[in-house]
C-alpha positions in Angstrom: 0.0 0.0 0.0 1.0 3.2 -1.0 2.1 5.9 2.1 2.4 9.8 1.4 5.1 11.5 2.8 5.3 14.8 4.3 8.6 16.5 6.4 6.5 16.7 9.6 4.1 14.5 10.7 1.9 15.9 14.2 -0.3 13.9 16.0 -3.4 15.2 17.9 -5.2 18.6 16.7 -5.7 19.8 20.2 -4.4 22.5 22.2 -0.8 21.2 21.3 -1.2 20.1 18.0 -2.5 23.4 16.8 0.6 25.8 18.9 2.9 23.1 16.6 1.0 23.8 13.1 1.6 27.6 13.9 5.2 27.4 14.9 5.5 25.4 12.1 4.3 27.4 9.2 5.9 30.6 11.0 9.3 29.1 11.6 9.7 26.3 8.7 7.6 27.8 5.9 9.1 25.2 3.3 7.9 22.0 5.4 5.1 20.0 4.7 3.3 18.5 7.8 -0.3 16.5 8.4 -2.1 16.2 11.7 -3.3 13.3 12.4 -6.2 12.8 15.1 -7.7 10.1 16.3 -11.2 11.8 17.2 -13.8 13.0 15.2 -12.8 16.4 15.4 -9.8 19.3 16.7 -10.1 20.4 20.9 -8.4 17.4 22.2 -9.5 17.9 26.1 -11.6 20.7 25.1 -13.5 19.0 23.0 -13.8 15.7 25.2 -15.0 17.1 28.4 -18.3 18.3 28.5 -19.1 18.2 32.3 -21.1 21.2 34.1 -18.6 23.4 35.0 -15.6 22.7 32.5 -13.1 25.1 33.0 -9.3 26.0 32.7 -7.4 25.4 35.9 -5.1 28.5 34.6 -5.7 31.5 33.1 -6.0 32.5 30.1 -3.1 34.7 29.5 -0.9 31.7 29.4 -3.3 28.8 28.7 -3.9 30.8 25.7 -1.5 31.4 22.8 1.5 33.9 22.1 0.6 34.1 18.9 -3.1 34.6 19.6 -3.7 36.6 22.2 -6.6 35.6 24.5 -9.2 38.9 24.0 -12.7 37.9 26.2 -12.7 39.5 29.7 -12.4 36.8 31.9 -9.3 35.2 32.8 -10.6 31.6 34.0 -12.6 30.2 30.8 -15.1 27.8 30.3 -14.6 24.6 28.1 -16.8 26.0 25.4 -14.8 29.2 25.5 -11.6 27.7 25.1 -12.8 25.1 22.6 -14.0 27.9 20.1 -10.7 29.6 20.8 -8.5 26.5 19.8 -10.8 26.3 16.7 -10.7 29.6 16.4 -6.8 29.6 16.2 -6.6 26.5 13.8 -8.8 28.9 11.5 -6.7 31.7 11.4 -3.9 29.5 10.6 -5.2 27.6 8.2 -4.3 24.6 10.0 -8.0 23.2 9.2 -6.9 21.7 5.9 -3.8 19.8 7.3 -6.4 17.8 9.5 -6.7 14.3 9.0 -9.6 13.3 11.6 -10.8 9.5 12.6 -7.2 8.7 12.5 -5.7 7.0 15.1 -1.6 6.0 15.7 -1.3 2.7 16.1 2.1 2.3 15.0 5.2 4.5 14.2 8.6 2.9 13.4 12.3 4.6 12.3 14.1 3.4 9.9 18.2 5.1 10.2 18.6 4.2 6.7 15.6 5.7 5.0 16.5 8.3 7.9 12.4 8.5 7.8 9.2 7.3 10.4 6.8 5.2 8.6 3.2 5.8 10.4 0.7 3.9 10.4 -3.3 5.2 11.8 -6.5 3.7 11.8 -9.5 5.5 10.2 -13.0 3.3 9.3 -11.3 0.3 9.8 -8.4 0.2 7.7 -4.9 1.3 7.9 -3.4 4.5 6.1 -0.1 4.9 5.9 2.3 8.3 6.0 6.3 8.6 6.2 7.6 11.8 7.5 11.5 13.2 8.2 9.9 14.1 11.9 7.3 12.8 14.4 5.7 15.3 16.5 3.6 14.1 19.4 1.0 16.4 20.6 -1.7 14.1 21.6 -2.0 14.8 25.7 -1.2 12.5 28.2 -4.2 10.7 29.4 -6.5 8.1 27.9 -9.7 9.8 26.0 -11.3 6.4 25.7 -11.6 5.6 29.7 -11.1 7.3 32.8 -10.1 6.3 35.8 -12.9 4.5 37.8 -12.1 2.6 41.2 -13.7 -0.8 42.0 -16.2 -0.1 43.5 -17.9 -2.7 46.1 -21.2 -3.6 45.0 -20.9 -0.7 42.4 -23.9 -2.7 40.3 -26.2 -2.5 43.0 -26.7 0.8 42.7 -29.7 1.9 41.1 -29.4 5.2 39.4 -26.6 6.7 37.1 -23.1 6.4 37.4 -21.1 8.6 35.7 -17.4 9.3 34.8 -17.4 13.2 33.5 -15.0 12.2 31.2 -17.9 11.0 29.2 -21.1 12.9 30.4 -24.4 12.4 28.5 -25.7 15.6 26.1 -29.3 14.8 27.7 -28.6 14.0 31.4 -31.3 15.6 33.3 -30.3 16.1 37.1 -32.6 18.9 38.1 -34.3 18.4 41.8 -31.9 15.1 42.2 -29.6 14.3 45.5 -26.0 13.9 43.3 -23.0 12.6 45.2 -19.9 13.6 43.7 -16.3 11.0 44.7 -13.3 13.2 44.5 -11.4 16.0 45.8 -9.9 17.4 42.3 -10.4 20.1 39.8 -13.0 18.2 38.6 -15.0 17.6 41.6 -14.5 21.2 42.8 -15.6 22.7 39.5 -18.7 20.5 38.8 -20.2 20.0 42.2 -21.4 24.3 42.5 -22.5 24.2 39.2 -24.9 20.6 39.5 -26.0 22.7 42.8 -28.1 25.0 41.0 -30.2 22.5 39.6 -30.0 19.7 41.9 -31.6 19.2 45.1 -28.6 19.0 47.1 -24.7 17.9 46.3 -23.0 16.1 48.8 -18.9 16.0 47.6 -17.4 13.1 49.1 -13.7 13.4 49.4 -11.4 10.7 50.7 -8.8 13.2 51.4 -8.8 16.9 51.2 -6.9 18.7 48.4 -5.5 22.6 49.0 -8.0 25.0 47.2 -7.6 28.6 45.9 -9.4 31.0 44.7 -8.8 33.3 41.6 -11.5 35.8 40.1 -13.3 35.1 37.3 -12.5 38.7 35.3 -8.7 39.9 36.5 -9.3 43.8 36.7 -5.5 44.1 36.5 -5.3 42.3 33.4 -8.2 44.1 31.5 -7.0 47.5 32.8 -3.3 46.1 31.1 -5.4 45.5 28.1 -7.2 48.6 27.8 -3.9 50.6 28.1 -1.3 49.4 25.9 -1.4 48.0 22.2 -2.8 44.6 21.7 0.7 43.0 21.3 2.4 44.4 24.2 -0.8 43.7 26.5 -0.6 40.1 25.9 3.0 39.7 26.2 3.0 42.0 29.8 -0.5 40.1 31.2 1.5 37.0 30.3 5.0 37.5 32.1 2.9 39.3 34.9 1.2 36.0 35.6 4.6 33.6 34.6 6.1 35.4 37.3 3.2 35.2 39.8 2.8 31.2 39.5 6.6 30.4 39.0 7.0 32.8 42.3 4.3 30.8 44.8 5.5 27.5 43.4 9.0 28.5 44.3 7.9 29.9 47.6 5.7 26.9 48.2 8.7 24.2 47.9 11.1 26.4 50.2 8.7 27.7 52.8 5.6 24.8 52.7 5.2 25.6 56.3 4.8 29.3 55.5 2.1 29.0 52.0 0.6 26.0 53.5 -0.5 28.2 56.9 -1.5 31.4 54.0 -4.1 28.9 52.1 -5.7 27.3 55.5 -6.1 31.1 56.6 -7.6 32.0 53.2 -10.5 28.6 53.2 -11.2 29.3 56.8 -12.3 32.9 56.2 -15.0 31.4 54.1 -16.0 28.6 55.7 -14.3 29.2 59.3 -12.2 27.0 61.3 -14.0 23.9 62.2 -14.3 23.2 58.2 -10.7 23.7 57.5 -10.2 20.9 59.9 -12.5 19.0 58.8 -12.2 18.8 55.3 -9.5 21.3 54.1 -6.3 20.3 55.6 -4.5 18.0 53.3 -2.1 15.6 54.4 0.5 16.4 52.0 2.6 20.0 51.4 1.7 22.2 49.3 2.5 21.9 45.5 3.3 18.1 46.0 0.2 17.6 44.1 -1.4 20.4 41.7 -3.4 23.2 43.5 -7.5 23.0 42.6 -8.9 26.4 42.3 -12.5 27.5 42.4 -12.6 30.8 40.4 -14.9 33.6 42.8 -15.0 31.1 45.4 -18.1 29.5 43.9 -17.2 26.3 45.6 -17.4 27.7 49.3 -20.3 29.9 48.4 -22.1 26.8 47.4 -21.0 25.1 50.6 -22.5 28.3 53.1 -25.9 28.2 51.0 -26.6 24.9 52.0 -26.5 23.8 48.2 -23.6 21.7 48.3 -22.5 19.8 51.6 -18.7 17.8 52.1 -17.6 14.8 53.7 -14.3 13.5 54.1 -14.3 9.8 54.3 -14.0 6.3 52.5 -16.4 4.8 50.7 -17.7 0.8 52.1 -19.9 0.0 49.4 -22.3 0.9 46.8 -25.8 0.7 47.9 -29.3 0.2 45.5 -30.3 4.3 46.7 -26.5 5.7 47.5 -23.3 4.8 48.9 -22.5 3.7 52.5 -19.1 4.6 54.1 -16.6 3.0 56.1 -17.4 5.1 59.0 -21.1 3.6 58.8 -23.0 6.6 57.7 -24.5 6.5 54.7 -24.9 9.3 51.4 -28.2 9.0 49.6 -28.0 9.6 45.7 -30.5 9.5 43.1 -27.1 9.9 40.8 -23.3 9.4 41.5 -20.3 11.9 39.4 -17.1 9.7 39.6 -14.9 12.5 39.1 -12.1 9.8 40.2 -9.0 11.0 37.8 -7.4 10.1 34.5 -6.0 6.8 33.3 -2.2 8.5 32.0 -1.4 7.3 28.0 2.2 8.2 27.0 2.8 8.3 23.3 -1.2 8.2 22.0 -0.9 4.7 22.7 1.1 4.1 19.3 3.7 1.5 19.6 7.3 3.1 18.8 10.0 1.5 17.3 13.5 2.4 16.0 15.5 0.0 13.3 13.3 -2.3 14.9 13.8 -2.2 18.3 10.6 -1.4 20.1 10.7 1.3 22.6 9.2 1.2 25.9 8.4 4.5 27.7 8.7 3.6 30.8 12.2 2.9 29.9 12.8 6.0 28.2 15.0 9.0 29.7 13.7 12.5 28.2 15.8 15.0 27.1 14.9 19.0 27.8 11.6 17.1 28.5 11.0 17.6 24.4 12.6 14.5 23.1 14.2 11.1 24.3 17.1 9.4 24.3 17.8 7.1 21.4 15.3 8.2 19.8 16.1 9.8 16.3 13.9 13.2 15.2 11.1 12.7 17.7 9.5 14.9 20.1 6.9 15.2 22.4 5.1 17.5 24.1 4.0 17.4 28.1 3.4 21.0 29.4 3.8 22.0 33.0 2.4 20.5 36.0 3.0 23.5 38.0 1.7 26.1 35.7 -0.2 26.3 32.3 0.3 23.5 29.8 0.6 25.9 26.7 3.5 27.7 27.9 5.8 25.0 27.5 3.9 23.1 24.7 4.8 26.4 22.9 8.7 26.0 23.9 8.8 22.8 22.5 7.4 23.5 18.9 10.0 26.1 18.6 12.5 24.3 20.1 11.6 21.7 17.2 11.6 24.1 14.4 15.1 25.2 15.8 16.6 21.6 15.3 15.1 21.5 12.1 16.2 24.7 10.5 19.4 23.7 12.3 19.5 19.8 10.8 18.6 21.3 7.0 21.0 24.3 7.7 24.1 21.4 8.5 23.0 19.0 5.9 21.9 16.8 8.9 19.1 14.0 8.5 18.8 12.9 12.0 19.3 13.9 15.5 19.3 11.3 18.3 19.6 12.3 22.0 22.7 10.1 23.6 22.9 9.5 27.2 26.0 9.3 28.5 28.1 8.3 31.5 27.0 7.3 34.7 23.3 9.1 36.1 20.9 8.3 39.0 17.0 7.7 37.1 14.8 10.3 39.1 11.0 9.9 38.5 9.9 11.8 35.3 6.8 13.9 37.3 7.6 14.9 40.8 4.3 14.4 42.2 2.2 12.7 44.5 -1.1 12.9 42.4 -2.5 9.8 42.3 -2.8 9.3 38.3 0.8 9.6 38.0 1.6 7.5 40.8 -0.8 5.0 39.1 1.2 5.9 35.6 4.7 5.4 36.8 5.9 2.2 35.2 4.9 4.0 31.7 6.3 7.4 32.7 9.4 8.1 31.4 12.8 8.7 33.6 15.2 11.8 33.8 18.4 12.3 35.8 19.2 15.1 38.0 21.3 16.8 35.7 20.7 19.2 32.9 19.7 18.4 29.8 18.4 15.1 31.0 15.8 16.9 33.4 12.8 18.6 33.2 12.7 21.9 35.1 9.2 22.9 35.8 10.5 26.3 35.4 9.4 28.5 32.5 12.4 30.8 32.9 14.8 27.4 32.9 13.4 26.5 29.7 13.0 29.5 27.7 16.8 29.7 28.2 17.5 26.0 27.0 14.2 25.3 24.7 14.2 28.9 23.4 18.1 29.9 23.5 20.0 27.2 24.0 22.7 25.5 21.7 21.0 22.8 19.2 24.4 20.8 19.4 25.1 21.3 22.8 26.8 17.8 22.7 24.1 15.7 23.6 22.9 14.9 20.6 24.0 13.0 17.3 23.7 14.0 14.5 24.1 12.0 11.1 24.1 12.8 7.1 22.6 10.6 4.7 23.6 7.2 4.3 24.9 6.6 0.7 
């Protein structure tokens, strides 16, 4: 079967997939490239969640593009919002016709001769075919099919709905229902206020508490940015304002968790008041060791003093036909249950990589800049922050990418392999506690403690290496054709 052939193959037309399409076409004008998605159509998470009460868990100034700056008034963005704007963006770019939907990575394999990746993708059932000089991955890092769902005791018992919002029904009608949402996440936080205003009362059921925050809705400082300075310079100045705002609490958090884990107690119990924070709010863990949840305007603790939503911290016994008992013996009556239990992690988009014939395992991979992987010849991936907005450095990558290309074309250069070197200590690839990476690790990939076989989780850090940094900085090999 025949295969076409383009210089850059991307796959996933989400978030990611769309910043590399742009960086593309503005960087390496001459280069061909397809996306290739495995859905029915561009958003990636955007598109995938539909829950009440989707929302970003940063704002928009650096969830959004640098090459699109984010224009609505609020800061913290609904699902639909941000979907429109992805689309939107893929418009403007033309990035539409490059789109190759219903087509799913199954395989990808590198062949040091051909210096080429042949591709291979599912769509209706049969298998196309594509060749490219580069593989971009941009397709996320959790599993759109299934999320992550606990065994339940008796969970089939149970007589009403249960539902994962990773897949919630168009039609679900839950007016004047008792809901009981399981978790503690972003997810949880954000869905339970919103199924409040219909429902007939919310009960979130935590097994642990998670540290909250709030952030407003509409950042006055931002707009007032906005409606001083050109359009340009807004968006650049609203986005280093809030890089150095989130990079700054991280870095205070890991130094002085004593200090910013006191500040965020203080800040719950003046909505809620002391007996709560004990109760409920008081995680077991230090700040920042897990991702904090926000609830934008504090809807989440206005919802709590109404008398709309309720909170218990306990572990769940059973399922029961009308609810769910707990270990502690009481018992939470549903008419519906919201699983918003986490993410099943999926490195790669579940393609299975080879190079020369050698399949490659993730888990046994060790990244390099966090963009690419050792041993692995003109591949890169992209995994944004966990301690700050996932566009910021899916946006460092794609240029770090269209630097090594320019660079490889530049040189005469038809492939570039990270080598690891020497003696090193493997250091997990995510450090945090989170549950769905914990759950993820034998899949996660490794780095060392030492640059550039770390990732940072500092935006600073890596527009210095990603944006400035030396292509051959001696860490990778490069090779000409083979004749």
């Amino acid at each position: 079967m025949s295969s076409a052939h383009f210089d850059v193959v991307i796959v996933g037309a989400g978030l990611s997939g769309v910043a590399a399409a742009a960086h593309l076409q503005k960087r390496c004008p001459g280069k061909s490239y397809v996306i290739l998605e495995g859905r029915a159509a561009m958003g990636g998470t955007w598109d995938q969640f539909r829950y009440p009460g989707v929302r970003s868990d940063s704002d928009m100034f650096t969830l959004g593009y640098s090459f699109k700056p984010w224009e609505q008034t609020r800061a913290i963005a609904e699902g639909e919002a941000i979907l429109a704007y992805v689309q939107d963006a893929a418009r403007d770019i033309g990035a539409e016709r490059h789109m190759r939907f219903n087509h799913r990575v199954t395989r990808a394999a590198w062949d040091s001769r051909a210096a080429r990746w042949s591709v291979e993708a599912e769509e209706a059932g049969e298998v196309r075919r594509f060749t490219c000089s580069f593989l971009l991955m941009c397709a996320g890092y959790y599993d759109f099919d299934e999320g992550y769902l606990p065994a339940f005791a008796d969970a089939e018992r149970f007589e009403g709905p249960l539902i994962h919002p990773q897949h919630w029904p168009r039609d679900l009608d839950y007016a004047g229902k008792r809901v009981a949402v399981i978790g503690s996440g972003a997810t949880a936080i954000n869905v339970a206020p919103v199924l409040a205003e219909k429902a007939a009362h919310v009960t979130l059921l935590q097994r642990s508490p998670t540290y909250l925050i709030s952030m407003p809705l509409v950042d006055p400082t931002a707009n007032r940015v906005r409606r001083m300075l050109p359009r340009t310079l807004a968006s650049r100045l609203n986005r280093f304002i809030r890089v150095s705002v989130t990079q700054g609490f991280f870095s205070l958090a890991r130094a002085f968790p004593d200090m910013v884990r006191r500040t965020l107690l203080r800040r719950v119990e003046r909505q809620l008041g002391p007996e709560a924070v004990a109760a409920h709010f008081t995680p077991r863990y230090n700040p920042w060791e897990q991702r904090l949840c926000m609830t934008p305007d504090n809807q989440l603790f206005a919802a709590l003093r109404a008398g709309g939503v309720s909170i218990v911290t306990d572990e769940i016994e059973r399922f029961e036909a009308r609810g769910v008992r707990l270990k502690s013996g009481g018992v939470i009556e549903a008419d519906m249950i919201v699983a918003a239990t986490g993410l099943n992690l999926r490195m790669l988009g579940g393609a299975k990589i080879s190079v020369d014939g050698r399949a490659i395992q993730s888990g046994e991979m060790h990244t390099y800049k966090g963009a690419m992987f050792a041993d692995v010849p003109n591949f890169a991936s992209v995994f944004g922050y966990t301690n700050a907005s996932w566009t910021l450095r899916a946006e460092l990558i794609c240029e770090y990418v269209c630097r090594l290309i320019t660079y490889m074309d530049a040189h005469g250069y038809v492939s570039a392999a990270p080598r690891l070197r020497g003696s090193h200590r493997d250091e997990p690839f995510v450090d945090f506690s989170s549950g769905y990476f914990q759950r993820a690790a034998s899949i996660l990939p490794k780095q060392t403690g030492r640059a550039p076989w770390c990732i940072s989780q500092n935006y600073m850090r890596d527009v210095a290496s990603l944006r400035y940094g030396r292509i051959n900085d001696g860490a990778i090999e490069f090779t000409r054709a083979l004749t």
